[in-house]
C-alpha positions, 0 to 999 in steps of 0.5 A: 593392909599393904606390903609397904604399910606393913612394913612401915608399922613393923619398922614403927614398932620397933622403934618404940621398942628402941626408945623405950630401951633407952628410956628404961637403961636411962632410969632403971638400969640397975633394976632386976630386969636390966640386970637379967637382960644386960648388968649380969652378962656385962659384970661378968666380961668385966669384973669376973665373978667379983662383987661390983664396989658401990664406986663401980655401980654409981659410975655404972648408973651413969654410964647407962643414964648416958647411954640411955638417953642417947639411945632413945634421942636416936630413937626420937629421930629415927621415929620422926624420919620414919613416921612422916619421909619414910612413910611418903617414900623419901628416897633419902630417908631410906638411905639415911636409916639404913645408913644409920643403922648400919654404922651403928650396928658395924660399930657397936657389935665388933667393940661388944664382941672385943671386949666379951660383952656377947650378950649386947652383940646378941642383942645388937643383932636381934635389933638389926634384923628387926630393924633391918627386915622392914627395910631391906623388905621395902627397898624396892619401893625407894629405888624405883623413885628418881 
């Protein structure tokens, strides 16, 4: 297999990972492995060692609903332009994930860190350099093209 196509898979892979993040926080937000991975270390910045009240937990499952599926609706989108752009080395395309990715990451990380929410900065940054490394690993075959 080639460097690029490699990378190309990797960069796929992740991507589903990221949908499937999404879809996950959308329906099963408030399940014991999203409270392991994000709910508890959440809770904590916010409310302290305080039992959450019933009104929190439904706002709680909304705002992840919400977030959710914008998290997977990105991922569709980053999938699309990754699977068939990407793939045929688009200069734009590349641009355009890395750029996406980016702000995402120079937004999202700063307002976690902000507010305490260290383990969603943590994740922030496991995600960029997954995300990241098959990119910066195939820039060199977007910037030799016109």
């Amino acid at each position: 297999m080639n460097r690029f196509l490699f990378w190309h898979k990797w960069l796929m892979a992740m991507i589903m990972i990221v949908i499937l993040y999404g879809l996950g926080l959308a329906f099963f937000g408030q399940s014991l492995i999203y409270n392991v991975l994000l709910n508890n270390q959440i809770n904590r910045a916010f409310w302290g060692t305080t039992p959450l009240t019933d009104s929190v937990i439904a706002y709680q499952k909304f705002v992840y609903g919400v977030l959710g599926t914008v998290v997977g609706g990105w991922g569709v989108i980053l999938l699309f332009i990754t699977h068939y752009p990407f793939r045929r080395k688009e200069k734009w395309a590349w641009i355009g994930l890395t750029l996406s990715l980016t702000f995402w990451f120079f937004t999202d990380t700063p307002i976690s860190l902000y507010y305490g929410a260290y383990s969603n900065a943590l994740m922030n940054t496991l995600m960029i350099v997954a995300l990241g490394l098959p990119l910066y690993c195939t820039r060199k075959e977007f910037t030799k093209l016109g």
